[in-house]
N, C-alpha and C positions, 0 to 999 in steps of 0.2 A: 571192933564195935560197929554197931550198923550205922550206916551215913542217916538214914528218914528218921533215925529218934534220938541220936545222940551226936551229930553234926560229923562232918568229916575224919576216919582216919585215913590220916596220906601214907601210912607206911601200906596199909591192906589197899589201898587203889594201886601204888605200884605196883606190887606184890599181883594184882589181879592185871594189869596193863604186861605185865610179863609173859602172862600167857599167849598176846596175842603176837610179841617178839618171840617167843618159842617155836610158836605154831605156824607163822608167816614161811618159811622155807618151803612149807610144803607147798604150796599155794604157787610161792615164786619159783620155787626153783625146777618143781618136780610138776608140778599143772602145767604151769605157762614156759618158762623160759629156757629150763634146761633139758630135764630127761623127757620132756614131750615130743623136742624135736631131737631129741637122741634117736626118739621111738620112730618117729613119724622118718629118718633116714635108714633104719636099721630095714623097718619094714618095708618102705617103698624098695630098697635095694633088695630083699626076699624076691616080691612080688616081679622084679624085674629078672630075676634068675627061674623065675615058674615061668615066663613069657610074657608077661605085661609090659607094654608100653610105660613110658614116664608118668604120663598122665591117669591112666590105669591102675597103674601102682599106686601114685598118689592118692587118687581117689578109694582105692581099697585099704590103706593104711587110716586113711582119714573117718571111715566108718569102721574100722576097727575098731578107731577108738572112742568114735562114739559109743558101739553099742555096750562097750566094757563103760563108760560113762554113766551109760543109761540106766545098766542093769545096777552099781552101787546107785545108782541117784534112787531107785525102787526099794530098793532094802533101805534106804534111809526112811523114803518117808515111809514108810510100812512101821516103822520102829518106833521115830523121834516122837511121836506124839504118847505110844505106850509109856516109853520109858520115863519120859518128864512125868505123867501123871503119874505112874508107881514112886517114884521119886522124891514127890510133893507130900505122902504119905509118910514117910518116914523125916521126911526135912532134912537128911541128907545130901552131897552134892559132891563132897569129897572124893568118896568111896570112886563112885561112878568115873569122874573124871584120872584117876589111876587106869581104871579098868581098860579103859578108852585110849587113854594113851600108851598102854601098853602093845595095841593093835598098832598104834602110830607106826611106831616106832619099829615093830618086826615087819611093817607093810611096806615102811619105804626103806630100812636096810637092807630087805629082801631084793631089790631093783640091782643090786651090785651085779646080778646073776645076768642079765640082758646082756650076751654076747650079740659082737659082731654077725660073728659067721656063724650060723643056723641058729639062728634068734630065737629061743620060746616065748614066741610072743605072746600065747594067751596066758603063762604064769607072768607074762611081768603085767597084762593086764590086770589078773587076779590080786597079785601084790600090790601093786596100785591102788585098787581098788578098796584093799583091806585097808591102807593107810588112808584112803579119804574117807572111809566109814568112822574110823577113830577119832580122826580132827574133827569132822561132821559133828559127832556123839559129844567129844569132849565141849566144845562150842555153844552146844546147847545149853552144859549145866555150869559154866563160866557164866556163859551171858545171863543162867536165871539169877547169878550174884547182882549183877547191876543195880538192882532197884534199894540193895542194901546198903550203898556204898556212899551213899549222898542224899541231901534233895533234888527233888524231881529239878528243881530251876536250874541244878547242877549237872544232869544226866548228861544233856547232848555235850556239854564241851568236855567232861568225861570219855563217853563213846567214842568222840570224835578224837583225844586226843589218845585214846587207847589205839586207834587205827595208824592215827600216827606214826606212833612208836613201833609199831607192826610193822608196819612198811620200811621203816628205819633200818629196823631187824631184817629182814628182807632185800635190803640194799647192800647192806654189811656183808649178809651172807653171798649174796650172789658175786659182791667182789671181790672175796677171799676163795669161792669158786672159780672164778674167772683168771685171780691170779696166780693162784697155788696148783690148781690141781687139773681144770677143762684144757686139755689140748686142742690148741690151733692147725689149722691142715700143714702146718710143719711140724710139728711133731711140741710145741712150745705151749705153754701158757700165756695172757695178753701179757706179762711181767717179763716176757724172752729170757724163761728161765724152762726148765723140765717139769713133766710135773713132781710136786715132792713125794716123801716117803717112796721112791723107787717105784713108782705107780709109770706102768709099760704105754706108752701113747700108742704103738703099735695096736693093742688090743684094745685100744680107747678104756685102759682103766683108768684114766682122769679124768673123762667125762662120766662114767660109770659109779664112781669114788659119789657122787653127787645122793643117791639114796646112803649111804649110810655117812653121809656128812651131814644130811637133812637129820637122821638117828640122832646120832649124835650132838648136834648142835638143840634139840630138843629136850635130850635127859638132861644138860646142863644148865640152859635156860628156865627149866621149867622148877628149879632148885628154889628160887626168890620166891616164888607161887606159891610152891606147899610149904613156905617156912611163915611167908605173912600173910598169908590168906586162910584166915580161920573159920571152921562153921560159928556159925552164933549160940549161945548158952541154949541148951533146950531143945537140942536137936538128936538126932538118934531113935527117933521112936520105932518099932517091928515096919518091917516093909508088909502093905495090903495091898496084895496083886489086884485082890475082888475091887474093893475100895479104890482103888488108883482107875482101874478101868470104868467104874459105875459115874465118879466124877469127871473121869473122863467124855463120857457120853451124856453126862449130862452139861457139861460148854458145851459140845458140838452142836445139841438139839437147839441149846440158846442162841444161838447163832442166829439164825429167824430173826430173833428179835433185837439183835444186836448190828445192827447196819454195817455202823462203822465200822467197826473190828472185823465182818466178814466183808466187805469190798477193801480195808485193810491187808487182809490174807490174799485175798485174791491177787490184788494189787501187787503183792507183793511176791506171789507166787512167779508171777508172770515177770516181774523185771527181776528178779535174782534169778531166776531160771538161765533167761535169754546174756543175765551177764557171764553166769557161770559157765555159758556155754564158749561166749568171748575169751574165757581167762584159757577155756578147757584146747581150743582150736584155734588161739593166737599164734601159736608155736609153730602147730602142723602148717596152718596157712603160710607164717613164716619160710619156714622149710622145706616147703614142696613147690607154694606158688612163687613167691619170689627167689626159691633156690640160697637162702641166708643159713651158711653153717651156723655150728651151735655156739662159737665164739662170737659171731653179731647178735644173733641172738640174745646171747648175754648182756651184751651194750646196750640192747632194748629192752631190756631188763632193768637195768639201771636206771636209764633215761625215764621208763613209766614207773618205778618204784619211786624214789627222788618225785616225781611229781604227785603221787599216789600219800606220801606223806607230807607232803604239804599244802595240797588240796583235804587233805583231810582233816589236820590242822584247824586250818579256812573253817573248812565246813562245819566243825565244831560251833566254831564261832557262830556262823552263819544260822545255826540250829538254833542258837541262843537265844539270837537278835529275832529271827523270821518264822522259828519251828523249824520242822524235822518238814512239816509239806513241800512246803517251798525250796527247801533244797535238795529235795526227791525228784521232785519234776523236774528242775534246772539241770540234772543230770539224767534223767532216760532221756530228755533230747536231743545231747550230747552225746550219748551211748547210740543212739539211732542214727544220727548224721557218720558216724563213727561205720557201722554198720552198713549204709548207701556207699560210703568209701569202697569196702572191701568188696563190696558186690562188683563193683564198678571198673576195677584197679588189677589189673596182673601187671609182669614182669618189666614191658614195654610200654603200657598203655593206662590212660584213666580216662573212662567213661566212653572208649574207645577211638579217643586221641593219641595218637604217633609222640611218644615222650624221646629227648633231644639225647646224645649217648652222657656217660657217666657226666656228671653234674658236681660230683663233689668224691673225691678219689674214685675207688669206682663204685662208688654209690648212683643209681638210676633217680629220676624224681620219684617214683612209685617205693623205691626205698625210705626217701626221705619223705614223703609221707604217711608212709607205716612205722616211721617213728613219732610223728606227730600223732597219727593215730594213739601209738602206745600210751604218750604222756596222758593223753584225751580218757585212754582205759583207764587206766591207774588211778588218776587223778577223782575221775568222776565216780569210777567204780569205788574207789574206797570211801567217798565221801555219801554217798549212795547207801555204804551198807552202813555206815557210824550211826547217820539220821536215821536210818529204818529200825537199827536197833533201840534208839529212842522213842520210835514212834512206837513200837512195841510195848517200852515199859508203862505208856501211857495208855497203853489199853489191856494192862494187866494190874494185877497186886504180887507186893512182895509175896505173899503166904505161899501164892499160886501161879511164881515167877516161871519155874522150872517146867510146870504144865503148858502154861501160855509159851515160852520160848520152844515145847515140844513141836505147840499147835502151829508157832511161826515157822520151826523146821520144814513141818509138813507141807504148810506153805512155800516154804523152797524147794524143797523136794516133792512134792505128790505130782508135779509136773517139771520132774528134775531128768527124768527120761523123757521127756517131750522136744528138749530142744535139741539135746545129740541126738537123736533119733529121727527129727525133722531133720535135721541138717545131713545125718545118716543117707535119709532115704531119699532127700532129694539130690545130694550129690549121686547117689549111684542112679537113680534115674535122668537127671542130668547129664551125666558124665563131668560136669566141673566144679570146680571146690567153691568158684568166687559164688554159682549162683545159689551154691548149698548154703550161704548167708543169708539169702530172703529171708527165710521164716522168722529169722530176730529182728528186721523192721515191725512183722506183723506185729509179735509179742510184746515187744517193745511199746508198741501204740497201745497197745491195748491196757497196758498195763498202766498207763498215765492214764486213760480215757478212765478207768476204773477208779485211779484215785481220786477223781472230782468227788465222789462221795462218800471219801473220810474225812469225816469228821479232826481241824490238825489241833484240836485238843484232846482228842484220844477219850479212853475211856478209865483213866486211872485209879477209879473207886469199884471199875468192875460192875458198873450198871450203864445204860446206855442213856447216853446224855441227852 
């Protein structure tokens, strides 16, 4: 039943909260913490067999993956906004969300293929690439449920506590990763056991095992989702492509006249960008500039997921009590100061002070501040996007949920090749990874400088307040 007219059902918000425990592996396992920096050693070790220096290498693996970053972040927004508006036409959400994670699911099974020795790395970029199209896609017409599922006085601690459990899911997964299946440079799982199902550490098929565990761990997650998450009575009407795109263009043109919602978008375009770019190149940084196999990696994994659900939690909360504004802003300054870090910070040094040798087994301080970084990601970043997704609902209506969380996509995405791309192009004209981080200071600012002028009551009747 829908939450805004008939009050709360809790079986269809779990049910809807499942999706984002289905879909979190991808994010955690396969963006940031595992198969990125699989990628980011597989490649640098290529590029080091073509002639490239260490740092060379690094920095070509590191734009690799951005421009494969860039190019799906362009086909999303090019899409996300069609589709929600065609979408919106029929009042469907279902259908779509199958479609969608059907790509999931073959994009990141697909990753099993990323050998060691003579890598294809632009199919596992492509694969890749297919799997974040899918979650992207599916994401959109999840989130246009939201508005159904409660009262608005209810959304944020909703949203927030849906990320929660994402990240939760995310935690779980990664350390059933970590302990079953990712081998350690002995040949072991963190559990000093093999890894199971006879999976060869020689040919790093346990770290590899990681896309189709992500599969996997999705088709059966996502079982609660299509069992208690129903369309509402009255839906099904003919899909109108014409019709989807004419009201499509006609938000866009209102936009003008709509302040909040378009410095909204703005706003919003710029700090999911520049976060997504942090989730995207946490790994690689990991793995090339501090030299952290994919077994720490993992640890930091945990460490920012664990803080990521329970700053999210928080921030539910915090959405409640203060709005979705104010705990938007308390996190892009956090994500920025985060961001001066990594500028600043390589292997031996921060801010190009002399750091004392191992400090904590042989952890360096620049390690153990790249873990405090992560928690700092996690934490702020999921709390970041709970409220955002609130601030959204409040500057749509349910009818034209699936349209507006298009137009929000677009807003992550239409400048979703912007930040691996900046980061792209200044590390290779730079020659170094740490100072390929500037551009998400910029964005970062700018992207809080732009929210001074939303409006944090939103626009939830759909006219501008």
């Amino acid at each position: 039943m829908g939450g805004t007219a008939m009050g709360i059902d809790r079986k269809r918000i779990w049910g809807w909260w499942f999706f984002d425990w289905a879909s979190q592996p991808y994010h955690t396992l396969l963006l940031t913490f595992v198969f990125s920096i699989y990628f980011a050693e597989v490649a640098q070790r290529h590029f080091i067999l073509q002639g490239a220096d260490a740092a060379q290498a690094g920095a070509q693996a590191q734009a690799l993956w951005g421009y494969g970053l860039a190019i799906s972040g362009a086909i999303i927004a090019g899409l996300a906004p069609i589709l929600g508006a065609v979408a919106d036409t029929s009042g469907r959400r279902m259908p779509w969300v199958w479609l969608f994670s059907l790509l999931y699911v073959a994009g990141s099974a697909g990753l099993w293929f990323l050998m060691p020795d003579q890598p294809a790395l632009v199919q596992a970029v492509v694969l890749f690439g297919i799997g974040l199209i899918g979650v992207e896609f599916a994401t959109i017409f999840t989130n246009a449920m939201l508005p159904s599922l409660a009262p608005r006085a209810e959304i944020g601690r909703i949203s927030g506590s849906g990320f929660a459990f994402g990240y939760l899911g995310g935690v779980v997964s990664l350390a059933l990763m970590l302990l079953l299946f990712a081998e350690t440079p002995t040949g072991r799982t963190l559990a000093g056991i093999p890894p199971i199902l006879g999976l060869d550490p020689e040919t790093r098929e346990g770290t590899r095992f990681v896309g189709p565990f992500t599969a996997i761990w999705y088709v059966v997650f996502m079982i609660p989702f299509f069992l208690w998450v129903r369309e509402p009575r009255g839906t099904g009407r003919p899909i109108r492509v014409r019709q989807g795109l004419a009201e499509l263009w006609a938000l866009v043109r209102s936009l003008r006249h709509r302040r909040s919602l378009l410095m909204w978008l703005l706003s919003s375009m710029f700090s999911r960008d520049a976060l997504n770019a942090l989730y995207g190149f946490g790994g690689v940084y990991a793995g090339t500039v501090l030299g952290w196999p994919v077994f720490l990696a993992g640890v930091f994994g945990v460490v920012s997921a664990i803080s990521a659900a329970g700053i999210s939690w928080l921030g539910g909360r915090a959405d409640r009590a203060f709005g979705p504004r104010a705990v938007i802003a308390a996190c892009i300054l956090a994500l920025t100061a985060v961001c001066m870090l990594l500028v600043g910070m390589d292997r031996t040094s921060v801010f190009g002070i002399a750091t004392p040798d191992p400090v904590l087994g042989g952890l360096r301080l620049p390690d153990l501040i790249f873990f405090a970084c992560g928690a700092v990601i996690g934490g702020a970043g999921g709390a970041l996007q709970a409220a955002s997704r609130t601030m959204m609902v409040r500057h749509t209506t349910e009818a034209r949920a699936t349209e507006g969380f298009g137009l929000y996509a677009l807003s992550g995405k239409a400048t979703a090749f912007l930040a691996p791309f900046a980061i792209a192009v200044t590390t290779d004209l730079s020659g170094s990874q740490r100072i390929g981080f500037l551009p998400l200071i910029v964005i970062f600012l700018l992207a809080l400088a732009l929210l001074w002028w939303v409006n944090p009551e939103g626009e939830g009747d759909g006219k501008t307040p």
